[in-house]
C-alpha positions in Angstrom: 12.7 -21.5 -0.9 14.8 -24.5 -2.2 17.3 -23.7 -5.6 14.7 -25.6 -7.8 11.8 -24.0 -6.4 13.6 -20.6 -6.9 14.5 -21.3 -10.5 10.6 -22.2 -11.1 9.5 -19.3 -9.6 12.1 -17.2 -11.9 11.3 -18.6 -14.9 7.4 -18.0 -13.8 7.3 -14.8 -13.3 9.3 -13.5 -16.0 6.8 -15.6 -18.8 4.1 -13.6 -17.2 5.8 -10.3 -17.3 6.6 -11.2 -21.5 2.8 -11.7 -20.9 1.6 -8.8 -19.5 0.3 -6.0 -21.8 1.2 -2.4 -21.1 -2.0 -1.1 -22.9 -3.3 -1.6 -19.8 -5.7 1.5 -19.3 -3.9 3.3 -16.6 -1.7 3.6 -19.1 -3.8 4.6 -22.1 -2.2 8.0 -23.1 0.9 9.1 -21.4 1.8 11.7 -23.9 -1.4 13.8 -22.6 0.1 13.9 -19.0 1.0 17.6 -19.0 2.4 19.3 -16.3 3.2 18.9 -12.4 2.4 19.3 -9.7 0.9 15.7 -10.4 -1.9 14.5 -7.9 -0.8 10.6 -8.5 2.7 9.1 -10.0 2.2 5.7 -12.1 5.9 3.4 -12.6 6.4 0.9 -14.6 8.5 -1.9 -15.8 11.2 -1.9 -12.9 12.2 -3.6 -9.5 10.4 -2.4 -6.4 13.5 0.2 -5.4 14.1 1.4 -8.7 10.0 2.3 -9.6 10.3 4.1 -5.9 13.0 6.6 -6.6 11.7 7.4 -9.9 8.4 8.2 -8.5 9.4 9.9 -5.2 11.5 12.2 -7.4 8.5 13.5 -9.8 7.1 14.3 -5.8 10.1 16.2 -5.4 11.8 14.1 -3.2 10.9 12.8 0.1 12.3 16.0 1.9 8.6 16.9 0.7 6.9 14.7 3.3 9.7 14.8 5.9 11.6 16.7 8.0 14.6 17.3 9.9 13.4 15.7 13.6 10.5 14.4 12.8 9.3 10.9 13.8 7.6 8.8 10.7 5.5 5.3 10.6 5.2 3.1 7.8 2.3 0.8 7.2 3.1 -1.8 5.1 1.4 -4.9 4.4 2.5 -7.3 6.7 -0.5 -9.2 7.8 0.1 -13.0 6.8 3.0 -15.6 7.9 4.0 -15.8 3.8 7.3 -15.2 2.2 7.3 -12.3 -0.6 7.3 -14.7 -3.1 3.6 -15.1 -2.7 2.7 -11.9 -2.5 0.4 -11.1 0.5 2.7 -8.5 2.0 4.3 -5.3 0.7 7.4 -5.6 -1.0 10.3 -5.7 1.9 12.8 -4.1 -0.3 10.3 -1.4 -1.1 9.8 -0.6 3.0 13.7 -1.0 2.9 14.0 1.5 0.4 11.5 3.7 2.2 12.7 3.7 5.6 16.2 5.0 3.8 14.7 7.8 2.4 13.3 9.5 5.3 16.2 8.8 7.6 18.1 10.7 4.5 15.4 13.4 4.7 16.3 14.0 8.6 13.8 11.6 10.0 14.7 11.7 13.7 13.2 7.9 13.7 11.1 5.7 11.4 9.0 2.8 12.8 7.0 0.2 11.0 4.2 -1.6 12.0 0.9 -3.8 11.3 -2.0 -5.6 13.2 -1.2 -9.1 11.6 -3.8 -11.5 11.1 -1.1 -14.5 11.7 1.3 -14.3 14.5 2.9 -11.5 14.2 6.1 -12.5 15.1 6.2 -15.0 12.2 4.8 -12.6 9.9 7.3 -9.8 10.3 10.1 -12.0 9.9 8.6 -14.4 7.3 7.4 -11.5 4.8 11.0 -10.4 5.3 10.1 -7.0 6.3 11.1 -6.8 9.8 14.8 -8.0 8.8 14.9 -5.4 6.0 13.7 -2.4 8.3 16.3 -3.3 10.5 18.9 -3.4 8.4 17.7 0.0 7.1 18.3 1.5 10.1 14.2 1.5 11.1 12.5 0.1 14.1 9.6 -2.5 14.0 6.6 -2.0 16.4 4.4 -4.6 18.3 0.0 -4.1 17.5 -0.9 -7.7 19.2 -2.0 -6.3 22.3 -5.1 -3.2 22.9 -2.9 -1.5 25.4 -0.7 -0.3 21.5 -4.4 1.7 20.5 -6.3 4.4 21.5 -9.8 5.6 21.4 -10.5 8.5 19.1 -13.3 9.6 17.0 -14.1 9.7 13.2 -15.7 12.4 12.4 -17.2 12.6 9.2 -17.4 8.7 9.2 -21.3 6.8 9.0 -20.6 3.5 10.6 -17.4 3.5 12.2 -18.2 6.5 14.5 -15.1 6.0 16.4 -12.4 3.3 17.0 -9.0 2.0 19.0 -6.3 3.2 16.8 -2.4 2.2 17.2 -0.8 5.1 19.3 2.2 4.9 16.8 0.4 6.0 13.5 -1.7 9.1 16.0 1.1 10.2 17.2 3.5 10.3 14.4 4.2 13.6 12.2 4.8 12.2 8.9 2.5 8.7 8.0 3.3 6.5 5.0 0.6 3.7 3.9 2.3 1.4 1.7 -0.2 -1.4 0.8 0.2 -4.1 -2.0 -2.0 -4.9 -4.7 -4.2 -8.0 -4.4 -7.3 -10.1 -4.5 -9.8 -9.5 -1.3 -12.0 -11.8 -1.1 -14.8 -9.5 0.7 -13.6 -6.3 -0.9 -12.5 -7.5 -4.1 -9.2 -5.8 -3.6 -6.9 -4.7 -0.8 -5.5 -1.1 -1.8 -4.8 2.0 0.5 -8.1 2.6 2.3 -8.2 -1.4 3.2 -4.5 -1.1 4.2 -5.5 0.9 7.0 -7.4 -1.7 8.3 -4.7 -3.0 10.1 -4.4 0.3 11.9 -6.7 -0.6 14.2 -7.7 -3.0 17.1 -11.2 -4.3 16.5 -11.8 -5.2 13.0 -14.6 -7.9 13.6 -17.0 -4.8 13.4 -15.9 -4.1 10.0 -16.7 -7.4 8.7 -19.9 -7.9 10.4 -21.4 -4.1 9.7 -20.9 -3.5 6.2 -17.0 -3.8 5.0 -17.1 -1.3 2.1 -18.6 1.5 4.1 -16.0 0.8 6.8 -13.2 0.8 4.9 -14.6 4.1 3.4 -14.8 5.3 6.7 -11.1 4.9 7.4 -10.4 7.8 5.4 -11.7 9.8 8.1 -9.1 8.7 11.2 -7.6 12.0 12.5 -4.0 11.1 11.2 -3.9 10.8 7.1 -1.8 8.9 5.2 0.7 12.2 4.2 2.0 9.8 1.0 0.3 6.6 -0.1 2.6 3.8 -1.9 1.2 0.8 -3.8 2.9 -1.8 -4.4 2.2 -3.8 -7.7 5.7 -5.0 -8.6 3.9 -8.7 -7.7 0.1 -9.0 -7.2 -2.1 -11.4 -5.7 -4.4 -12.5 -8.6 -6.5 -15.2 -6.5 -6.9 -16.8 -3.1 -6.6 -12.9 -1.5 -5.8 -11.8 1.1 -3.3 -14.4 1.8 -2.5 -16.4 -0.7 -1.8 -20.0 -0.7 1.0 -20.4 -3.7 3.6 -18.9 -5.9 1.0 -19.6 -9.0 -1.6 -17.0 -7.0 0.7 -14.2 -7.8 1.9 -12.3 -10.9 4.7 -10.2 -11.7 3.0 -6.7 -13.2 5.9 -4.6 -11.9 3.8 -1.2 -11.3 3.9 1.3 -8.6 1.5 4.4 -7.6 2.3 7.1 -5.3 0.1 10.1 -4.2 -1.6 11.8 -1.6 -5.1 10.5 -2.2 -6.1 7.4 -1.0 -9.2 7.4 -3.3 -7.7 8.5 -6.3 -4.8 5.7 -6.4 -7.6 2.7 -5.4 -9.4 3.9 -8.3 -6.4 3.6 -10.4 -5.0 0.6 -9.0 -8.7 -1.1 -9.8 -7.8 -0.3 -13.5 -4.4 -1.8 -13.6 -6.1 -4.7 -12.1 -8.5 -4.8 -14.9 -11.8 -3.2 -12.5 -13.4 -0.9 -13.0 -13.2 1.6 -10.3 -17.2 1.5 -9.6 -16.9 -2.3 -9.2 -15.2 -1.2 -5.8 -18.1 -0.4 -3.4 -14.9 1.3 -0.7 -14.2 3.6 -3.8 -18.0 4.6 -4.8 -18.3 5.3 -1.2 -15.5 7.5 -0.3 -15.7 9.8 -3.3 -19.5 10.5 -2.5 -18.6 11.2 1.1 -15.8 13.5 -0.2 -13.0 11.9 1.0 -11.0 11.9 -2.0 -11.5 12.0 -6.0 -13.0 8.7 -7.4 -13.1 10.3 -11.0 -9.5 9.6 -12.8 -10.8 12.3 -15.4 -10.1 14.5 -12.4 -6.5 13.9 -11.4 -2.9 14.8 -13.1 -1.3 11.6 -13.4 2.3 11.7 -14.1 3.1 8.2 -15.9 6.5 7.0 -16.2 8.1 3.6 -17.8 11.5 2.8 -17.3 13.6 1.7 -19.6 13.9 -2.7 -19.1 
């Protein structure tokens, strides 16, 4: 990004953040949180790192998830050859920040990974992600090829009755989905459930078979997502999944953590202004019992840091 193009975006964002309301529903009565344990932790108003360690610690630290020894994959989003300033991929100092914590937690290793749509060369090192795992002291993993995946079923799923999944994810003991908030243009938006998409090898099915059941589906692979992470420090308003400018995006500077997959995409629809029902992967889930879909029924801790 050139100095003047930086400056732009700069100036951008932060008139959208003076923008942005924090009545925003998720939001609506923090004083009636009560007390922990808390099935989902909402962040607000701070950088990607900082929102992390404030919700992590409500969680109880990520010594909760891993231990001493154990090996640990993180799923980002990291499907598409664009830079974070358009935000199509996860936050790469979030992952950073991530992969630090478990190999603080004892993590005997801590690989990252997704099935890119673009090259995936070029998008691991454009979205900046490969370069901040690195540095971190994680390792990035290949998915281009089917010999990475293997066959297992879904039991408890209706269409996808079984699939190739990457051997990385099925044979790690901790798993960490860690999607970013944005505009889908089948889906409507791409949360935690869609983020797993890119666990597997043969998505055309998806598409042609009935996405939202599908994606509903995931929730049934034999590994789980142990902690889900959404990042909404910058969302992808329009042009989703991919993005084609710096204008598509917004600074909201949110983050969600939990165990439940359908809980925090029915949460993340209201920050997006959705209603959760709008989401047919949501509806779909919660009927099947594969999380709660009902925000009345889950202790959300909310916390807003102080600008």
């Amino acid at each position: 990004m050139t100095l003047l193009n930086r400056r732009r975006f700069i100036g951008t964002t932060a008139a959208t953040a003076a923008a942005i309301s924090w009545h925003n529903p998720l939001f609506a009565t923090p004083e009636a949180d009560g007390e922990g344990p808390w099935d989902l932790v909402a962040v607000r108003n701070g950088d990607p790192v900082g929102m992390f360690e404030a919700g992590i610690a409500v969680l109880g630290g990520m010594k909760t998830f891993v231990n001493k020894g154990q090996k640990v994959v993180i799923k980002p989003n990291i499907a598409w050859d664009q830079p974070p300033e358009i935000p199509a991929n996860t936050n790469p100092e979030l992952v950073a920040a991530i992969v630090r914590h478990c190999l603080k937690a004892g993590a005997a290793k801590v690989t990252v990974f997704d099935h890119t749509c673009h090259n995936w060369e070029r998008s691991y090192q454009t979205s900046g992600i490969a370069k901040a795992v690195e540095d971190a002291g994680g390792a990035m993993a290949p998915a281009n090829l089917e010999a990475h995946y293997r066959k297992v079923d879904l039991a408890g799923a209706k269409l996808v009755k079984s699939a190739l999944v990457h051997k990385e994810m099925l044979d790690c003991d901790v798993f960490i989905n860690v999607p970013v908030l944005k505009h889908h243009g089948g889906a409507k938006l791409s949360l935690c459930m869609k983020n797993l998409m890119g666990v597997v090898w043969d998505r055309r099915f998806f598409h042609n078979s009935g996405l939202d059941q599908c994606i509903a589906d995931l929730c049934f692979t034999p590994k789980k997502p142990d902690l889900n992470i959404i990042d909404a420090y910058r969302i992808l308003r329009k042009n989703g999944p991919q993005g084609r400018a710096e204008e598509d995006g917004e600074l909201a500077q949110y983050q969600m953590l939990g165990k439940d997959m359908v809980a925090l995409d029915a949460a993340a629809a209201k920050l997006f202004g959705m209603k959760p029902e709008e989401l047919g992967f949501v509806r779909f889930a919660g009927e099947m019992g594969a999380g709660q879909a009902d925000l009345s029924k889950v202790k959300i801790k909310r916390i807003t840091l102080e600008a």
